[in-house]
C-alpha positions in Angstrom: 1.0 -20.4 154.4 -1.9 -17.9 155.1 -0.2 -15.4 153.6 1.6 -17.1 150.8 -1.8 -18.7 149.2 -4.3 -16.2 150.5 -3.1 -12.5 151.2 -0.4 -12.5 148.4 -2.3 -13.5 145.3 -4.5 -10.6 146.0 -1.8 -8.0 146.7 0.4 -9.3 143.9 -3.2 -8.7 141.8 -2.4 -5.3 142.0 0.4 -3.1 141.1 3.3 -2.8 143.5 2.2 0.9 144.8 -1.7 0.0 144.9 -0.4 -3.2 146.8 1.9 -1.3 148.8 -1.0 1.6 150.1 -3.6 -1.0 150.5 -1.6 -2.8 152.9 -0.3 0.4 154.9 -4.1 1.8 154.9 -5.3 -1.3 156.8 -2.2 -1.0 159.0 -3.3 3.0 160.2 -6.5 2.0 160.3 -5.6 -0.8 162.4 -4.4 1.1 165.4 -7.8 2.4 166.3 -9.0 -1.1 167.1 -9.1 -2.0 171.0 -5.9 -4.6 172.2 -4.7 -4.8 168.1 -1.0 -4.2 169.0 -0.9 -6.5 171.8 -2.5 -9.3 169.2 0.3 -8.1 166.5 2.9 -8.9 169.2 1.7 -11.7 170.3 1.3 -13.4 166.4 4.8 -12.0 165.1 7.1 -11.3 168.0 10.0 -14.1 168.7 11.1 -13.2 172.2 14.6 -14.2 173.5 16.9 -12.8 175.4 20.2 -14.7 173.3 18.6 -12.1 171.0 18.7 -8.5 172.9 21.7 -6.2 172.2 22.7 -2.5 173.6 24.3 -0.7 170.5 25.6 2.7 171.7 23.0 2.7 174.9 20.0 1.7 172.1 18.6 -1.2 173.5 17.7 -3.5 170.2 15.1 -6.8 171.7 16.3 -8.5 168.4 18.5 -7.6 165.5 16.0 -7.6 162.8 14.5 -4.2 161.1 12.7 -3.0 158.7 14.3 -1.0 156.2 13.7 2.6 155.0 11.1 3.1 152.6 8.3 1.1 153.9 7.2 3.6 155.9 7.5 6.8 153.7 5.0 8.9 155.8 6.0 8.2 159.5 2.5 6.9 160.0 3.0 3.6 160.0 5.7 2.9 162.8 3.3 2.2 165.9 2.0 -0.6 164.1 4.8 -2.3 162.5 7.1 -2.1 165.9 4.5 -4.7 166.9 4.8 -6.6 164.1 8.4 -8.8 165.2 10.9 -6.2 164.2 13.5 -4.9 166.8 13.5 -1.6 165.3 12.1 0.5 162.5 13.7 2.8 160.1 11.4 5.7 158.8 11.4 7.6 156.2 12.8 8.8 153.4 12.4 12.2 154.9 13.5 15.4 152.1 13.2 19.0 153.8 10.2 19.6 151.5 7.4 17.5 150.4 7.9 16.0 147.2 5.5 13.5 145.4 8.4 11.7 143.4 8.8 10.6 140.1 6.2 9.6 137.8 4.1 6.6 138.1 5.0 3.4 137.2 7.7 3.3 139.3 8.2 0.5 141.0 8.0 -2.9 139.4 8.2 -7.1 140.9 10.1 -9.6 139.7 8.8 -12.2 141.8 11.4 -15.1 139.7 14.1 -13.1 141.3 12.6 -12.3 144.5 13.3 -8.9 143.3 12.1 -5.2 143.2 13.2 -2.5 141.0 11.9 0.9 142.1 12.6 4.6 141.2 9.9 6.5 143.8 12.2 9.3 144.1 11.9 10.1 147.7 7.8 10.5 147.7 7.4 11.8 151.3 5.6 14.6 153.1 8.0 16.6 153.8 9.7 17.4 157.6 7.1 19.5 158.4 4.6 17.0 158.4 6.3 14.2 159.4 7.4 16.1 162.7 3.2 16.7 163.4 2.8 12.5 163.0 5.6 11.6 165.3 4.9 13.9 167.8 1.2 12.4 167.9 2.4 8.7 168.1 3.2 7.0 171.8 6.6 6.1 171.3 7.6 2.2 171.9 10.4 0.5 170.3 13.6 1.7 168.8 13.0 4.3 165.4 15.9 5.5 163.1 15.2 8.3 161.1 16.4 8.1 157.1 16.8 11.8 156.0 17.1 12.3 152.3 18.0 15.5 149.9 15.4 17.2 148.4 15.2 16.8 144.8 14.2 20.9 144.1 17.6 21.3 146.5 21.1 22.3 145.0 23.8 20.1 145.8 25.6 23.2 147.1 22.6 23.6 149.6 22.3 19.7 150.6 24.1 20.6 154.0 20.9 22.8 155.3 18.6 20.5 153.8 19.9 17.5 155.7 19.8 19.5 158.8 16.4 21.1 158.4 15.1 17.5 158.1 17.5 16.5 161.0 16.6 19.5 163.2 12.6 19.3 162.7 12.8 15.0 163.6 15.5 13.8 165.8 13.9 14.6 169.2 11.7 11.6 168.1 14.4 9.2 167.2 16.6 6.8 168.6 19.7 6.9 165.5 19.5 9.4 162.2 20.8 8.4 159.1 22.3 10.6 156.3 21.1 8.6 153.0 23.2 9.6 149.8 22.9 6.6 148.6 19.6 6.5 146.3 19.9 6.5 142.8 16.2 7.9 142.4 17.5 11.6 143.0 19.7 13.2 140.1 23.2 14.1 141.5 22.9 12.6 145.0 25.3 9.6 145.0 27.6 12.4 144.1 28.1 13.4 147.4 29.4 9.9 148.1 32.8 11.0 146.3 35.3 11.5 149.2 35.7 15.0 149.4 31.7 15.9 149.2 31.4 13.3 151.7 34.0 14.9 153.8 32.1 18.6 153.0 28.8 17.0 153.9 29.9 15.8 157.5 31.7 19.1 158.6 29.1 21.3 157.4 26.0 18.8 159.6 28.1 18.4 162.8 29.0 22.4 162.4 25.2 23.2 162.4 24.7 20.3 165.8 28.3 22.4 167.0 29.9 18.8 167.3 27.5 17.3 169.4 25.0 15.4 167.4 22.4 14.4 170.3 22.1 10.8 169.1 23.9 8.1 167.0 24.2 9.4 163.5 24.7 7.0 160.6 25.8 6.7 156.9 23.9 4.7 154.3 26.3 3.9 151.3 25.4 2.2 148.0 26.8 -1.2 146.6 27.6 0.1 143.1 30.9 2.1 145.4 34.4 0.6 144.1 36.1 -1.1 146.8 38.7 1.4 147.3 35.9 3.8 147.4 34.2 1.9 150.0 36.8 1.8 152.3 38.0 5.7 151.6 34.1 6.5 153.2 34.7 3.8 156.0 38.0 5.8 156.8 36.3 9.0 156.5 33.4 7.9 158.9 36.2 6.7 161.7 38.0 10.2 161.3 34.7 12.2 161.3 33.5 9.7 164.4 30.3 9.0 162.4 28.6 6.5 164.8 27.9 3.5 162.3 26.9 2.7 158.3 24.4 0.9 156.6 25.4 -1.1 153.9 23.8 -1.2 151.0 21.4 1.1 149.5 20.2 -0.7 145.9 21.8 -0.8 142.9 22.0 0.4 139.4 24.0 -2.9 138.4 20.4 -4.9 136.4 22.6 -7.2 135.1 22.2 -9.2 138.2 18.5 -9.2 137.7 19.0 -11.4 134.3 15.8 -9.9 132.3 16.8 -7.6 129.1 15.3 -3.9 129.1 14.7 -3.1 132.7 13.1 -0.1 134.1 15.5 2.6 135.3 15.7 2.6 139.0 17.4 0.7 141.7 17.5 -3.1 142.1 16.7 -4.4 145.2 15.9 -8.0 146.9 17.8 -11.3 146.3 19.8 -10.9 143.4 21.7 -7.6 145.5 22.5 -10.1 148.5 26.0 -11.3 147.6 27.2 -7.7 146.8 25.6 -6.2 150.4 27.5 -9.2 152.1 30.6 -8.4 150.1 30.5 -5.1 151.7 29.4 -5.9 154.9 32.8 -8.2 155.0 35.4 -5.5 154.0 33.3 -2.9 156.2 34.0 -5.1 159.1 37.6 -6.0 158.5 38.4 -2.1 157.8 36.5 -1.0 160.8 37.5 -3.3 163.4 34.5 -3.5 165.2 35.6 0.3 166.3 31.2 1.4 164.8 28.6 -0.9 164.6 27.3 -2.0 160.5 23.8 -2.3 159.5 23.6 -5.3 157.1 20.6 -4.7 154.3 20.1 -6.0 150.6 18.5 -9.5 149.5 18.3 -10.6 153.1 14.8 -13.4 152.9 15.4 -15.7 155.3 16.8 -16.5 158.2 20.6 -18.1 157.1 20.9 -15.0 154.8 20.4 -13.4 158.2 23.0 -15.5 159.7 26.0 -15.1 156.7 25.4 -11.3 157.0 25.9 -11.2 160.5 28.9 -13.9 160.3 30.1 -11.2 157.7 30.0 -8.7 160.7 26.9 -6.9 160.8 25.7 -6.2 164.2 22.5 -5.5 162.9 20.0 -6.6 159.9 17.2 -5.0 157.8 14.6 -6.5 155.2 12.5 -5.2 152.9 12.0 -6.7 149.9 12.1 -10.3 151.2 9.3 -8.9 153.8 7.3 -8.2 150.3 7.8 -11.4 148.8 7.8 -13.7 152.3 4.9 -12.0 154.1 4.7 -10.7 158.0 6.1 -14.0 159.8 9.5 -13.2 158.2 11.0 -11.2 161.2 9.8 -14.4 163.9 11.5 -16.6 161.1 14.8 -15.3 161.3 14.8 -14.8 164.6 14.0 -17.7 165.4 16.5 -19.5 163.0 19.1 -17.1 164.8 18.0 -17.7 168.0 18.5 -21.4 167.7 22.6 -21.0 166.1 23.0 -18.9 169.1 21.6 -21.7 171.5 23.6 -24.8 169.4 26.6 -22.9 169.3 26.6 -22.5 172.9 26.7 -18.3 173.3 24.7 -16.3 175.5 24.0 -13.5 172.8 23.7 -13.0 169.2 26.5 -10.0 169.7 29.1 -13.4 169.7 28.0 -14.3 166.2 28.8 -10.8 164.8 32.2 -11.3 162.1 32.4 -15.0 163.8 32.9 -16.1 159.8 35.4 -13.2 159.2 37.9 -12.4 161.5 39.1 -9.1 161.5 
């Protein structure tokens, strides 16, 4: 209620970026006051052990995460591990720094619960972003979302990824590959089978097959079905450790509203097309890599019907906008409750329990 009637009238004021870099400057400033962490965790943390789940020897103390593209800069990640989340996903992070696309560029649709945004990977650059993490006390489990840069030729994206990958995965627990955004020209091109396929060989050639920790794939919802499961197929041959599923989507029709901006579509109106995915992911994998749910996920039985659907694991990020910083304890503590009434020991029994393989 706090935040509904007091903190997000005066965010929602602004404009989504202003509102955005208002909120993450209070959180870095925030870490320089005495015992503030320990008062974040002890405000938005839901602690349960029905909750805790060991994902290729990543230890998760809940399934909930924030998505990529909240924290941009790295920065922010010692504060919002605190903040209820089991893990936290950094990043986009290009090779070089890149200030994205021109402002506006990212616009609310609060009927909708909705965000349409076309940053265009605004980020400092691997360089930079190695010099915060190696500064931060690591606690918590971080991903790291690595990104094309936009000034990069499709024929170069292998040594870009793996400049990016290179400079930031001693301070990670999982990497993902993202070739999913719609915000950089040509890069959902390399979602096409064969470019995938050219993609993968030429990163594990540069890590000589032994990538040092779990590398995933994020993929976008606006995929055909059959293309979906092509990628799927390719990840199992490739032994691709896991995918996230779904990036936003280019498909505004959902949205309802004539003219929108170009961009992607994110929030609640993208839910039933992430679960769709998460559903056919999980009956072509066979539980053989774990899925990362994400798109329109607000509360905590959206939670529950993407996990059903057979993701091991959950992120928010646009529902975190619109439901304020007590969304993470909300859904897990929704979750934590079917667990208990369905009489399991751990949320891992839930995973694909509404769609067997």
């Amino acid at each position: 209620m706090f935040y509904e009637h007091l903190i997000k009238p005066i965010l929602f004021h602004l404009d989504p970026e202003s509102a955005h870099h208002l909120a993450a400057n209070f959180l870095a400033l925030s870490k320089k006051i005495p015992f503030f962490h320990k008062i974040l965790q002890s405000l938005f943390s839901y602690p349960s052990e029905r909750l805790h789940q060991t994902i290729q020897g990543i230890h998760f103390p809940n399934p909930v995460g924030l998505a990529a593209g909240f924290d941009k800069t790295t920065e922010l990640f010692p504060t919002m591990i605190h903040m209820g989340f089991g893990f936290i996903e950094v990043g986009t992070i290009t090779a070089k720094e890149q200030p994205g696309n021109e402002k506006p560029r990212l616009f609310r649709y609060p009927k909708q619960n909705a965000l349409v945004n076309r940053m265009g990977f605004n980020n400092p650059g691997a360089d930079l972003a190695e010099l915060h993490l190696r500064n931060q006390k690591k606690s918590g489990v971080r991903g790291i979302n690595a990104g094309k840069s936009k000034v990069t030729a499709l024929e170069d994206a292998v040594s870009d990824y793996v400049y990016t990958l290179k400079k930031l995965i001693p301070y990670g627990d999982y990497a993902v590959i993202n070739i999913s955004s719609p915000n950089t020209p040509g890069l959902r091109s390399l979602q096409s089978k064969q470019s995938l396929i050219d993609l993968i060989e030429g990163i594990q050639k540069e890590f000589l097959n032994q990538f040092p920790i779990p590398l995933y794939l994020k993929f976008a919802p606006d995929l055909t079905e059959e293309e979906l499961v092509d990628n799927l197929n390719v990840c199992l041959e490739y032994k691709i450790n896991g995918v996230i599923l779904t990036n936003t989507t280019l498909d505004k029709q959902i949205l309802g509203e004539s003219n929108p901006p170009e961009g992607g579509l994110s929030g609640s109106p993208l839910f039933q097309k992430s679960l769709r995915f998460v559903s056919l992911a999980y009956k072509t994998l066979q539980g053989k890599i774990p899925i990362i749910g994400v798109g329109g996920i607000d509360s905590g039985e959206k939670a529950l019907q993407m996990i059903e659907a057979g993701a091991n694991l959950i992120q928010i990020y646009t529902g975190y906008i619109y439901e304020g910083p007590f969304l993470p304890y909300q859904i897990c503590s929704y979750l934590d409750k079917v667990v208990k009434d369905r009489g399991y020991q751990s949320i891992s029994q839930l995973v694909g329990s509404g769609n067997p393989k």
